[in-house]
C-alpha positions as CSV (number, residue, x, y, z in Angstrom):
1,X,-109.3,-26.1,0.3
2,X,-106.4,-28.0,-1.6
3,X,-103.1,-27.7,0.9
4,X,-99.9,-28.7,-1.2
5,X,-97.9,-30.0,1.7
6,X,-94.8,-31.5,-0.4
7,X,-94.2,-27.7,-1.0
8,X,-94.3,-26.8,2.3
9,X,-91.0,-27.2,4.4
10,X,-91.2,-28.7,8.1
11,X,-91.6,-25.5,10.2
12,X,-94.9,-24.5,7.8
13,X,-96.2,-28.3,8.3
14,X,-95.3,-27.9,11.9
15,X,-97.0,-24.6,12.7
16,X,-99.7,-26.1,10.4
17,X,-100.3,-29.0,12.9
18,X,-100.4,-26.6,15.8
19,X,-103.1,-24.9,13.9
20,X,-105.3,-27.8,12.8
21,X,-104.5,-29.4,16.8
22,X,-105.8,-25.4,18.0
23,X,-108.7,-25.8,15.3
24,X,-109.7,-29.3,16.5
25,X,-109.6,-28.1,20.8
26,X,-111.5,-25.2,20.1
27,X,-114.2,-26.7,18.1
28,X,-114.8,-29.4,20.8
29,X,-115.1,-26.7,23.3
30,X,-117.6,-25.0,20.9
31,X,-119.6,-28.3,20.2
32,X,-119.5,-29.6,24.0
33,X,-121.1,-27.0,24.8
34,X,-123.8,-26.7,21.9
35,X,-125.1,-30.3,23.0
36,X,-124.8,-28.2,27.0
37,X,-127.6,-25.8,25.5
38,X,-129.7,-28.2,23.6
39,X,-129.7,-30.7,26.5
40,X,-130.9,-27.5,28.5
41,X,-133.2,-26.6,25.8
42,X,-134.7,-30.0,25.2
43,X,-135.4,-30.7,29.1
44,X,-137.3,-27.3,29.4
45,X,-139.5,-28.3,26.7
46,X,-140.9,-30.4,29.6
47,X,-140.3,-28.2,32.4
48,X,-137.7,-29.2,33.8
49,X,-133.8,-27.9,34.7
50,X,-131.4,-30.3,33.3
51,X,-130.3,-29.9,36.7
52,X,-133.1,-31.1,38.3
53,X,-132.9,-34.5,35.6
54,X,-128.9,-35.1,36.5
55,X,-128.9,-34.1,40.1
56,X,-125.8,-32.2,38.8
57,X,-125.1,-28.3,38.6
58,X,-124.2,-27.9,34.7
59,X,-121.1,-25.8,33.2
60,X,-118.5,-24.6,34.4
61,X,-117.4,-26.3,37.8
62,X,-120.6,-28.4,38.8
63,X,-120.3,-30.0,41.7
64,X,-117.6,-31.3,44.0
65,X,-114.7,-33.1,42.2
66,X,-115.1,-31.1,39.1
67,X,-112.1,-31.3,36.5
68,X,-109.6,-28.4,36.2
69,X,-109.6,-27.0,32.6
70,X,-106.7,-29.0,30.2
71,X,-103.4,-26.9,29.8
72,X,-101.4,-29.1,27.5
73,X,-102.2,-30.6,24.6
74,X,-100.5,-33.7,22.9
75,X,-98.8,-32.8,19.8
76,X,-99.7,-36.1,18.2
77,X,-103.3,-36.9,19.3
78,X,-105.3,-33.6,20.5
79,X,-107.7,-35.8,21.9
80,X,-105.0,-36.5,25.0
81,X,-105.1,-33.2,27.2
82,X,-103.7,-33.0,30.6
83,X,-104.0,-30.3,33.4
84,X,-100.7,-29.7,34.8
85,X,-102.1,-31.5,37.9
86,X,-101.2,-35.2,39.3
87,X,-99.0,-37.3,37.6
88,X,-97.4,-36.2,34.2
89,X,-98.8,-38.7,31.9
90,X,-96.0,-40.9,29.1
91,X,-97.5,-38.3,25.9
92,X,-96.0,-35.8,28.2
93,X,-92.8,-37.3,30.0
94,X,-92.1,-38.7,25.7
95,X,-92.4,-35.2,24.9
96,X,-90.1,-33.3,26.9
97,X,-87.4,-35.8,26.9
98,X,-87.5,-35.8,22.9
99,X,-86.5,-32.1,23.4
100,X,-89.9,-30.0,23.8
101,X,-90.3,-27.5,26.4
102,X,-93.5,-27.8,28.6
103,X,-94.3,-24.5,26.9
104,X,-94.3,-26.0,23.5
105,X,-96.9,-28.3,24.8
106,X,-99.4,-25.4,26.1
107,X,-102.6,-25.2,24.7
C-alpha cells in the first residue's frame, strides 16, 4: 500500500500519524497479550499455571502495585505512554506548552 504523502497536505499527514500511532498501541495491546496466552498455553503443556511458575496473578491487575492502564500517548514516539498519574513527564509538559491540549494527547 503505496501512500503518496507529498500530495497530502498537513492535516491529512497529521490525522495520518494519529492513525498509524492508534494502529501501532493497539497492536501491542493485541500481541502482549498473544505471548499472555501462549506463555499460559505452553506452561500447561506441563501442568502447570503460569501462575504457579511466576508466583504472579496474570492479566489484568495481578498483584499489589499493578500499573494503571496508559491514557496519553506521545505524538512523536508511541512507545512513551503515560497514565495521568504522578509526575507529568517532559514528552508531556513539551507538548502542552507547544500548544496541544491534554486532550489532543489522549489515547
Amino acid at each position: 500500500m503505496a501512500v503518496k504523502l507529498e500530495k497530502m497536505n498537513r492535516s491529512e499527514l497529521e490525522a495520518l500519524r494519529s492513525d498509524v500511532d492508534k494502529a501501532i498501541v493497539d497492536l501491542r495491546k493485541k500481541e502482549k497479550q498473544d505471548a499472555l496466552s501462549a506463555a499460559q498455553k505452553a506452561a500447561a503443556e506441563f501442568g502447570f499455571s503460569l501462575e504457579e511458575l511466576t508466583g504472579k496473578r496474570a492479566g489484568k491487575g495481578a498483584g499489589k502495585g499493578s500499573k494503571s492502564e496508559a491514557k496519553y500517548l506521545n505524538p512523536e514516539n508511541p512507545t512513551q505512554t503515560w497514565t495521568g498519574k504522578g509526575r507529568q513527564p517532559n514528552w508531556f509538559k513539551a507538548a502542552v506548552s507547544g500548544g496541544k491540549s491534554a486532550d489532543d494527547l489522549l489515547i
